[in-house]
C-alpha positions in Angstrom: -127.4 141.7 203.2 -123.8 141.0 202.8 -124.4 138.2 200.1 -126.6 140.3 198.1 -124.0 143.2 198.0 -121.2 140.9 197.0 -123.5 139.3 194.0 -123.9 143.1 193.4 -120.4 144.1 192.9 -120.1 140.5 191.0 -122.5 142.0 188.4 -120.6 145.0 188.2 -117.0 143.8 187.7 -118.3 141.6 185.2 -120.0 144.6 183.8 -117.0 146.5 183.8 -114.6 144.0 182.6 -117.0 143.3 179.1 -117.1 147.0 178.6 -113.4 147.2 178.7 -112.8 144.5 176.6 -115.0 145.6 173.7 -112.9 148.7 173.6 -108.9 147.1 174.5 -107.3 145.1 171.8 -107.0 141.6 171.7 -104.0 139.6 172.2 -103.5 138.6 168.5 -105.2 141.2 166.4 -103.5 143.4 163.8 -103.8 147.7 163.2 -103.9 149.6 160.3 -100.5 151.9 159.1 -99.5 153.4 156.0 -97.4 152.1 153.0 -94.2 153.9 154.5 -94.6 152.0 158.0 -95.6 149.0 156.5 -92.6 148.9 155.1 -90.0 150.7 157.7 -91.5 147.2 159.7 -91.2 144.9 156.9 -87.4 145.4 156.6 -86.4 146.5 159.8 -82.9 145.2 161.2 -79.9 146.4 163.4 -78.9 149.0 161.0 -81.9 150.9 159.9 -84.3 150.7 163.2 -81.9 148.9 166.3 -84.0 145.6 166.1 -83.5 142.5 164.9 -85.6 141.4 161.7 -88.6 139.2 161.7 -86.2 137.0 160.1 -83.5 136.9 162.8 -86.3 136.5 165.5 -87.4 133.2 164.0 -84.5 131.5 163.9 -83.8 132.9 167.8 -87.2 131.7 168.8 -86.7 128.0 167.0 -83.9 127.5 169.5 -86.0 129.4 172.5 -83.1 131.9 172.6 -85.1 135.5 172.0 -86.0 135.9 175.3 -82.4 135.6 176.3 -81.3 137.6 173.2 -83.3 140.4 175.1 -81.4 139.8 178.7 -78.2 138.3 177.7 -77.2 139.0 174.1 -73.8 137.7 174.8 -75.3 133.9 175.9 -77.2 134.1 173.3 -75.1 134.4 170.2 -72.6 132.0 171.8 -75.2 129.0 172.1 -76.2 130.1 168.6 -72.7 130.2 167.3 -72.5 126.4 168.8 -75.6 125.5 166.8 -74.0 127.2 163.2 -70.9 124.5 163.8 -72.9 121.6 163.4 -76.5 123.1 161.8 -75.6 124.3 158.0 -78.6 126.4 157.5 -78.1 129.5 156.6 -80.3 131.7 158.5 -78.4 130.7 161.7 -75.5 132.7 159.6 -77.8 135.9 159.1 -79.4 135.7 162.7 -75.5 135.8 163.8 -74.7 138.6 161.7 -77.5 140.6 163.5 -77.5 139.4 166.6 -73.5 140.4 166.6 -74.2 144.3 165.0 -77.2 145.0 167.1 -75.0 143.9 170.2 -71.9 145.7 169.3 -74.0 149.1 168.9 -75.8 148.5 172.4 -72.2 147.6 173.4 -70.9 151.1 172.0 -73.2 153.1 174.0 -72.5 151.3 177.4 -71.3 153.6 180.1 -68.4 150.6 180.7 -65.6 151.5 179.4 -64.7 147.5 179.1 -67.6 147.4 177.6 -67.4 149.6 175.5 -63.9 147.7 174.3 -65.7 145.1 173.2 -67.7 145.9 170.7 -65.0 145.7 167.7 -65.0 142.4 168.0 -68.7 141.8 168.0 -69.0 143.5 164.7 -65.9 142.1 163.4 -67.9 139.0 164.1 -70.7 140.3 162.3 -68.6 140.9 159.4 -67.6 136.9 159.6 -71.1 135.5 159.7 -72.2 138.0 156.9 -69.6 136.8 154.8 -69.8 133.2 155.5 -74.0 133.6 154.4 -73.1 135.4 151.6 -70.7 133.2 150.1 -72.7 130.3 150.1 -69.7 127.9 150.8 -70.6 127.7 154.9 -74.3 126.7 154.1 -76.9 124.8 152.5 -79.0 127.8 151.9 -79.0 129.9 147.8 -79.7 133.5 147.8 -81.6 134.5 145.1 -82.0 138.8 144.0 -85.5 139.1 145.8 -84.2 137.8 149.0 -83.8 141.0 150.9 -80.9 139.5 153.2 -78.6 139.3 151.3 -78.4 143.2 150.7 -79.0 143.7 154.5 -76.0 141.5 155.0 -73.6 143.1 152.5 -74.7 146.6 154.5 -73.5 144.7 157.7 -70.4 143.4 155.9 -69.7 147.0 155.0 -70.8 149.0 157.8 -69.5 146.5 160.6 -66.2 147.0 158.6 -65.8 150.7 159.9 -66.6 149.7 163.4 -64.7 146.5 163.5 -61.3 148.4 162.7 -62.0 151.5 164.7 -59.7 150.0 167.5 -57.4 153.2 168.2 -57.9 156.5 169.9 -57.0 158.1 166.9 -59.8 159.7 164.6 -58.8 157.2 161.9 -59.5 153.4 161.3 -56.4 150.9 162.3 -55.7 149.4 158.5 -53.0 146.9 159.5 -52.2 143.3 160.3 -53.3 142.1 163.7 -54.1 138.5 165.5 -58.3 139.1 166.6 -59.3 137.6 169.3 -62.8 137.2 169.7 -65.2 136.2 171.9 -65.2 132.7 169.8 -61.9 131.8 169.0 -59.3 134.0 167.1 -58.6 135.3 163.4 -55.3 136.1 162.0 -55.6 139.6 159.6 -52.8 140.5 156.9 -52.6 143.5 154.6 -53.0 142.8 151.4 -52.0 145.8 148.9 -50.9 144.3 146.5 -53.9 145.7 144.4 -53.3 149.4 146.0 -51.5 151.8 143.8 -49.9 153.4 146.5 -47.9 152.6 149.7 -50.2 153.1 152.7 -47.1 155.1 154.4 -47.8 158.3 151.9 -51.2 158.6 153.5 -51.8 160.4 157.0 -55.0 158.1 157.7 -57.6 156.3 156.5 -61.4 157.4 157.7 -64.8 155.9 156.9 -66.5 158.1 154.3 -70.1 156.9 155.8 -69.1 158.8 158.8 -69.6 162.4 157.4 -72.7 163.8 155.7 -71.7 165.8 152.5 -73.2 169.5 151.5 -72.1 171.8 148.9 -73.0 169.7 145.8 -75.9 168.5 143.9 -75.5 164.8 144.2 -73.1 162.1 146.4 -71.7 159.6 143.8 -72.0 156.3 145.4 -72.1 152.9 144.3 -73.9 150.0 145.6 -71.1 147.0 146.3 -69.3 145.4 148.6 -66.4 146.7 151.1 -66.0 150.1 153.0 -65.6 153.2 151.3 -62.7 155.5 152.7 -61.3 158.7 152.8 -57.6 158.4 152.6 -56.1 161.5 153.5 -52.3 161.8 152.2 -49.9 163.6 154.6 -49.4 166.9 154.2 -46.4 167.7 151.7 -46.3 171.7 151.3 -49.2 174.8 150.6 -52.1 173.8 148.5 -54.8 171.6 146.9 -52.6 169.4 146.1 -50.9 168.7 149.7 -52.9 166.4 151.8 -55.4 164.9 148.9 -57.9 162.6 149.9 -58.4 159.7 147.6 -61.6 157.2 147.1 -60.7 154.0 148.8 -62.8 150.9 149.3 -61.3 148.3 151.7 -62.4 144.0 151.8 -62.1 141.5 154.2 -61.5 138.1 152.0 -61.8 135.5 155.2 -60.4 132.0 154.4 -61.2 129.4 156.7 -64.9 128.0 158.7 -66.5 128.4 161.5 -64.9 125.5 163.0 -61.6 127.6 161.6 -62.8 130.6 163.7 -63.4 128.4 166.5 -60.2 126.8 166.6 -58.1 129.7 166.1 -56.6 128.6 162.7 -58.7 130.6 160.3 -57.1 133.7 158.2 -58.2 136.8 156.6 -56.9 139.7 154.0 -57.9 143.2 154.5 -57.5 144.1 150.3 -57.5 147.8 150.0 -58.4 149.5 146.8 -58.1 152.3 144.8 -62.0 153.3 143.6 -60.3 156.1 141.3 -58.9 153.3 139.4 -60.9 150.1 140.5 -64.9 149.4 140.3 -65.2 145.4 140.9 -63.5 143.0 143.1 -62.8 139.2 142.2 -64.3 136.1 143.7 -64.9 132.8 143.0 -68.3 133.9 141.3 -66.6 136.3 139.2 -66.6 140.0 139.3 -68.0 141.8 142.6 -69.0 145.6 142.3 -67.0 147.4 145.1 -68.9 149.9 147.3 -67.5 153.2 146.5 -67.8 157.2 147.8 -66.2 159.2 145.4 -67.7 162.3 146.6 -66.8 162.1 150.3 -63.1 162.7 149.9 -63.5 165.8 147.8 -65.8 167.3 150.3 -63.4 166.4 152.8 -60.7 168.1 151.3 -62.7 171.3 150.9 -63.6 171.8 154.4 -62.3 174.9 155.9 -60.5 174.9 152.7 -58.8 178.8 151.7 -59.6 178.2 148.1 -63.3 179.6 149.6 -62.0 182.9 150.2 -59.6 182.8 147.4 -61.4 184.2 144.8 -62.0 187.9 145.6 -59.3 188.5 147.6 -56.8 187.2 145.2 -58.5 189.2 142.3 -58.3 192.5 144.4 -54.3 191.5 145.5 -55.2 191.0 149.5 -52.7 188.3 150.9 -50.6 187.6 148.0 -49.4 183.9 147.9 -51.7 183.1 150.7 -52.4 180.0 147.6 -49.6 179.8 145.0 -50.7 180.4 141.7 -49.8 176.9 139.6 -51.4 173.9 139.0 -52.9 171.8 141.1 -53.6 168.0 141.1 -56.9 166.5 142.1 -55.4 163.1 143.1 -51.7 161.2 142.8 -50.6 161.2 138.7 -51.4 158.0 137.6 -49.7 157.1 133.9 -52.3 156.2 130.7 -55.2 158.6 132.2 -55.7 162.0 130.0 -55.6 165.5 131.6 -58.5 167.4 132.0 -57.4 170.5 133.1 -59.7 173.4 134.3 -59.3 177.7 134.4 -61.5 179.4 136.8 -62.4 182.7 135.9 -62.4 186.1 137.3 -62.4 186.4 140.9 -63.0 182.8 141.3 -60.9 179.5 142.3 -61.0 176.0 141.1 -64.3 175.5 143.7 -66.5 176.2 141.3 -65.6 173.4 138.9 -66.2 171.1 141.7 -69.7 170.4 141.1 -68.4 169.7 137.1 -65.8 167.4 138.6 -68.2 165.1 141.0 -70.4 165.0 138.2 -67.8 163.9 135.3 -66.1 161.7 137.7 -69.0 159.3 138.3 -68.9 158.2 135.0 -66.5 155.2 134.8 -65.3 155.2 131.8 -64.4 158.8 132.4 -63.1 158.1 135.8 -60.9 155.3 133.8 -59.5 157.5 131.2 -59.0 160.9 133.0 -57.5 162.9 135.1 -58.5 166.1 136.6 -56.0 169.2 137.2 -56.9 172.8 138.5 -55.3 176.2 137.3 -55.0 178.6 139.9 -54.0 182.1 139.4 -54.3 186.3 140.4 -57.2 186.9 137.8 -56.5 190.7 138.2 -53.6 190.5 135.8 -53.9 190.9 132.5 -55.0 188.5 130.6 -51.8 187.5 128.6 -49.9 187.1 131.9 -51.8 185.0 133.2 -52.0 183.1 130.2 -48.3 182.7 129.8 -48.1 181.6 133.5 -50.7 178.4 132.3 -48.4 177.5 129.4 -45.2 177.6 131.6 -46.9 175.2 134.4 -48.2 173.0 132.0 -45.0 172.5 130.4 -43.5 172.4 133.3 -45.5 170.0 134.4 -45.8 167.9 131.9 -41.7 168.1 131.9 -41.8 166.7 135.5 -44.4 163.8 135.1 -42.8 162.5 132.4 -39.6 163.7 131.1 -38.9 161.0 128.6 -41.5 161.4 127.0 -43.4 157.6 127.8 -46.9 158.7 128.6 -49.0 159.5 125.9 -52.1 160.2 127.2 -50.1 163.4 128.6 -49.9 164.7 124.9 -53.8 164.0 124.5 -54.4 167.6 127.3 -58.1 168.5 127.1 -58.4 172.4 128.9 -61.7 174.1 129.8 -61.8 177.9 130.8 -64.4 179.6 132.1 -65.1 183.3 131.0 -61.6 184.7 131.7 -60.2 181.0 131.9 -61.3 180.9 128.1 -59.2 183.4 127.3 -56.6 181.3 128.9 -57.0 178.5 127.7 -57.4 179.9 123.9 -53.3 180.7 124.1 -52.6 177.3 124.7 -53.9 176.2 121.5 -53.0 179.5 118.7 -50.0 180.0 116.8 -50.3 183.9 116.9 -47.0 184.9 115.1 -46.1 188.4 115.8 -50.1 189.4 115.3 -50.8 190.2 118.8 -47.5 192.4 118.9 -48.4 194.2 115.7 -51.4 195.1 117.1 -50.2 196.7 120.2 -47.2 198.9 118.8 -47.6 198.4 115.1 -44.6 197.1 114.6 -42.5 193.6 114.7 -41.0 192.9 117.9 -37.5 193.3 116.1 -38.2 197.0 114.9 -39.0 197.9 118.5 -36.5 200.3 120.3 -36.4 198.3 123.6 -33.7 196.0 125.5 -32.9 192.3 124.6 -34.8 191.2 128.3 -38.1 193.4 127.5 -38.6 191.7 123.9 -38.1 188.4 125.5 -40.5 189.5 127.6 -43.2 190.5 124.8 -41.9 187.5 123.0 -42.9 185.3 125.8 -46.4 187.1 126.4 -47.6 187.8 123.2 -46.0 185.6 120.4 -46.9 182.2 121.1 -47.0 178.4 119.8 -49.8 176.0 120.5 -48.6 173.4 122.9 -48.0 170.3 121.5 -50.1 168.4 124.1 -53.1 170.1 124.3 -55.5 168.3 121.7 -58.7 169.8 122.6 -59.7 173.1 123.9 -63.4 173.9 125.9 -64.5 177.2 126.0 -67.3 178.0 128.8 -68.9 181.7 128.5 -65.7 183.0 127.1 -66.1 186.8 126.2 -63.6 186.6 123.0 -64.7 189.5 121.9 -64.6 191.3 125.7 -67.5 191.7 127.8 -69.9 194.4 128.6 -69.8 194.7 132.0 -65.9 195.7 131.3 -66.5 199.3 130.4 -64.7 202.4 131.3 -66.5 203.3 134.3 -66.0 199.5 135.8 -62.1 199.4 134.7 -61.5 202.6 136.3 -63.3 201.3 139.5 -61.4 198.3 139.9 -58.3 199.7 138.9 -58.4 202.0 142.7 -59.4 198.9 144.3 -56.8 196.4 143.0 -53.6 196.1 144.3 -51.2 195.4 141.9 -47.5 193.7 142.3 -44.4 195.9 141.8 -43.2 194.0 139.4 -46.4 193.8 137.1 -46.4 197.6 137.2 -43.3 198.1 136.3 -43.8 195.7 133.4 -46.5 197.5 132.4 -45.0 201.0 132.6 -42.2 199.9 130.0 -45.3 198.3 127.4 -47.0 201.2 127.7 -44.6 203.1 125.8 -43.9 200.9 123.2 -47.9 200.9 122.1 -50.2 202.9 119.6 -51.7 206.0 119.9 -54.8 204.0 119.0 -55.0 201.6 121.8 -53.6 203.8 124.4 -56.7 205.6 123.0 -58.6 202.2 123.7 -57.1 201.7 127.0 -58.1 205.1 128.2 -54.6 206.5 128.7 -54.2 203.8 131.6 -50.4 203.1 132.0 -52.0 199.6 134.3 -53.3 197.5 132.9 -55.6 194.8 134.7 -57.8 191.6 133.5 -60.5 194.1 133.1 -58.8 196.1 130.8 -57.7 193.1 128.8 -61.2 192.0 128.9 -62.9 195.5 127.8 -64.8 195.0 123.9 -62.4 198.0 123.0 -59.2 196.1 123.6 -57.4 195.8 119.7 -55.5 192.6 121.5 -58.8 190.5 122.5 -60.1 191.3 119.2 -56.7 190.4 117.1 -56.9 186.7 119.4 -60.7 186.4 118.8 -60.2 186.0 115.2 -56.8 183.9 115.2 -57.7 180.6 114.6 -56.8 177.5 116.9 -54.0 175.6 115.6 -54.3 172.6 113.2 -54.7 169.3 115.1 -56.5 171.3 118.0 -60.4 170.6 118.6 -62.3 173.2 120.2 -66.0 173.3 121.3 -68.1 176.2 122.6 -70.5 176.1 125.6 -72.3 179.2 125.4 -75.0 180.6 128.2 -77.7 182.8 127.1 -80.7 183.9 129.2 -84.0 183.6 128.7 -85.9 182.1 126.0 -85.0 184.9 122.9 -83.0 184.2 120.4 -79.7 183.3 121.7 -77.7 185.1 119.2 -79.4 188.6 120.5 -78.9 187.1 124.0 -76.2 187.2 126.7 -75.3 185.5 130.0 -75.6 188.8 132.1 -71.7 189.1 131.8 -71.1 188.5 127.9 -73.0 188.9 124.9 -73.7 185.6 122.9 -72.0 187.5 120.0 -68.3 187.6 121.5 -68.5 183.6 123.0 -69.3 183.1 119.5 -66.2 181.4 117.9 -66.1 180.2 114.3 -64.8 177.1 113.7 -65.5 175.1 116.6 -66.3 171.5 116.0 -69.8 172.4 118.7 -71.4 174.9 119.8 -74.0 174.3 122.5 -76.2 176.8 124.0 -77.7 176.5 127.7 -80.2 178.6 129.4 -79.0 180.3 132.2 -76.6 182.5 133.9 -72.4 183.4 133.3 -71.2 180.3 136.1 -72.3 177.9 133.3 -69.8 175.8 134.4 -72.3 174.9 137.3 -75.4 173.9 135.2 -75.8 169.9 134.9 -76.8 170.2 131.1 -73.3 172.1 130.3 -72.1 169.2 132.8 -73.5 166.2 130.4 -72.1 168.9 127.6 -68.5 168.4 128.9 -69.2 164.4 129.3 -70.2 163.7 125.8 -66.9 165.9 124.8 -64.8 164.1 126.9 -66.6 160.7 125.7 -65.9 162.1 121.6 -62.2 162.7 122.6 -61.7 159.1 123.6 -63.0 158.1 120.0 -60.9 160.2 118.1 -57.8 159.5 120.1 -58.7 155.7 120.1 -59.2 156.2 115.9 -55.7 158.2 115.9 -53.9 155.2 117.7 -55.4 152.8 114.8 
């Protein structure tokens, strides 16, 4: 009985075991995934999934080291490191470089604070081997462009970079010279800036620009290359923009020596810091090298928690006076031969709004090159020829400051684009208005007015003005020459409760009211105040008298003018100002785009502002001739 019950349960094991085979994978089979997993498994290494490559697993499993890879990475690089020294293949040099990164990140998340210690150095050494199998001097093995490696190991070059040098407690990266130790011998580091346009003591740190995510603009301008992109944040100076800029550096590691060097201690390297404002390519011994570069990064950096984001209303209705200086701001250091590009927000705004014109522009290299960008910030409650005298008094003085003798002259080749109010701004640099403006406000010449010697200086100074001999080209962005129609009485009179206006602006005003006509007092509504809104209103004689004054000879202007919907455009308007009074005569373009007033923010006025820029270079390249 016992027999025949265990041939029973023999059956039925063997039963049991078929019908669980036929529904269990076999050992070597394959499964079906999509095109996206297909490839996230194709290309997977240390950086983009946590594993090593197929790649990196061969070579391992030709020396019967993956297993250990898996228990003791640390064994496990070290015999392969002993193999490199005398086997010059160059996937040994790869599987290095990943074996070292994927082992420094498991080394970073290590509850063992000694641990934890040591992971610099493992991705310093992954930084080595990816730059001994990319230059092709350590091994018998060429790289060609379809070999995915060799981008996967620049990315490890770059990335292990931030992580190699983050060997402080401090948020930044430690930039200096140091003697590495490493778990295979020793490299000596110096600091090479001898390509750097600055000295690394002006700056407060230096901070890896992959580290942050950015928001707040359409695109990140990166470019594909080799080295570490950085945000290197100048120490604070004073109030402002400019105080504390963060500037686009890229930083290399040019190693000399082998891995015998390594091994023995003797070997060297330069940690080359560059300026990506200035600098796009690196030289090696196979010429020209694009650097990696993050020009975005810094900015957004920069404008984090920044005031300028709460500047704009505030300012315009007189809360917290000075909280921001009115006066120009720089966008980065002043660097000789580049051209300034100088932008005017509009009313109750701040130079924020530019920014997505300014990451845009700057990505261009040639523009990058040649430019410069510098912001105008200022209380756009005033009126209008205030503020406007205020702009030609910093850019002279600025302009005084950067260059007193006079040796720069791409400082005498100004480009400035305003924005709506900013237009208006920007239109007094570039007129010679004789004593038009002045005329029409009293009806007489300044001379014939009964007033003292300090108030006609006064007038003189707002209202009878010379082009500025710098500024070679002007760019007008939804400017409402003529006024705008959202400045009538009902809305001056509004804003006029709500704005708080200086002491001394009032009293200014007090004394011009006196001195003008019975017509424009008419115009002005009997208002003894007068605000940007005011100035701005299409009943205004003054805006009208500027809108028809020509700019001065040797100044090119160009009009960007928004217009809604798909009508006519000269019937149309912005929702702020009427296509008729951006309208200038004599511009040398005119270029309409669809949309709303902040036209400064669409990309086609964008690529409008590029192919100005990219003119002005050809005509100032034709003048130098």
């Amino acid at each position: 009985m016992i027999p025949r019950i265990i041939a029973c349960s023999a059956v039925a094991m063997l039963l049991m075991w078929t019908l669980l085979m036929s529904g269990c994978a076999t050992p070597v089979g394959v499964k079906a995934v999509s095109p996206r997993q297909a490839y996230q498994d194709a290309y997977a290494n240390p950086l983009n999934a946590g594993v090593l490559s197929d790649q990196a697993k061969f070579v391992l499993n030709r020396y019967n080291l993956l297993n250990e890879f898996d228990s003791e990475p640390a064994a496990a690089i070290a015999a392969l490191h002993e193999k490199a020294l005398h086997d010059d293949r160059g996937d040994i040099l790869y599987t290095l470089a990943e074996g070292s990164y994927l082992y420094g990140s498991q080394l970073v998340d290590s509850y063992h604070e000694e641990e934890q210690q040591l992971a610099p150095d493992y991705f310093l050494l992954s930084v080595l081997y990816s730059f001994y199998f990319l230059s092709g001097d350590y091994s018998r093995q060429s790289l060609n462009i379809f070999d995915h490696r060799a981008r996967a190991a620049v990315d490890m070059y770059n990335f292990g970079l931030w992580q190699a040098f983050a060997t402080g407690d401090a948020e930044g990266l430690e930039l200096k010279a140091a003697e590495r130790k490493l778990p295979f011998g020793s490299i000596s580091i110096s600091l090479d800036t001898s390509k750097f346009p600055w000295e690394t003591e002006e700056f407060e740190k230096f901070l890896p620009a992959d580290k942050y995510v950015v928001r707040g603009v359409s695109v990140r301008n990166r470019t594909a290359g080799v080295g570490l992109p950085l945000i290197a944040l100048r120490k604070m100076t004073g109030k402002g923009f400019s105080s504390g800029q963060a500037a686009p550096v890229t930083a290399v590691l040019r190693i000399q020596g082998d891995l015998a060097a390594l091994s023995a201690g003797t070997a060297s390297a330069a940690l080359e810091l560059y300026s990506t404002q200035d600098t796009s390519t690196v030289n090696s011994k196979a010429g020209a090298i694009p650097l990696e570069s993050d020009l975005t990064s810094p900015l957004a950096y920069k404008l984090e928690g920044s005031e300028f984001f709460d500047l704009g209303l505030s300012a315009f209705l007189g809360r917290e006076p000075g909280k921001i200086p009115d006066g120009l701001y720089m966008t980065e250091p002043y660097r000789p031969g580049k051209i300034p590009v100088v932008f005017v927000h509009g009313t109750a705004s701040n130079p924020v709004w530019w920014v997505e014109m300014f990451n845009t522009l700057r990505f261009d290299p040639l523009i990058r090159e040649k430019y410069q960008f510098w912001y105008f910030v200022y209380t756009s409650n005033k009126a209008v020829a205030l503020s406007a005298a205020e702009l030609r008094d910093a850019l002279r003085d600025k302009v005084a400051e950067l260059d007193p003798q006079g040796k720069d002259p791409a400082l005498q080749q100004m480009v400035v684009a305003g924005h709506s109010q900013g237009g208006l701004l920007t239109k007094y640099t570039a007129v010679d208005t004789g004593e038009k403006l002045v005329q029409t406000l009293t009806g007489k010449t300044l001379d014939s007015l009964e007033m003292s010697a300090e108030n006609k200086a006064k007038v003189s100074g707002l209202l009878i003005v010379k082009p500025l001999p710098f500024v070679k080209r002007v760019i007008f962005l939804s400017t409402p020459h003529r006024g705008s129609f959202q400045s009538m009485a009902w809305t001056r009179n509004l804003l006029r409760s709500l704005v708080s206006m200086p002491a001394k602006f009032v009293q200014s005003s007090m004394e011009m009211f006196e001195h003008m006509t019975d017509d424009v007092k008419r115009a002005l509504g009997g208002k003894v105040i007068l605000t940007s809104a005011d100035s701005m209103s299409p009943d205004n004689p003054v805006i009208k008298a500027l809108a028809e004054i020509p700019l001065a000879p040797g100044v090119t202007g160009h009009s960007i003018i928004a217009v809604k919907g798909d009508g006519d455009p000269k019937l149309g308007n912005d929702g702020v100002v009427e296509y008729s009074s951006a309208h200038l005569d004599g511009m040398a373009s005119e270029f309409i785009v669809r949309g709303g007033h902040s036209s400064q923010l669409n990309p086609l006025a964008i690529d409008e502002v590029r192919r100005i820029l990219l003119e002005h270079l050809g005509t100032q390249a034709a003048t130098a001739k």
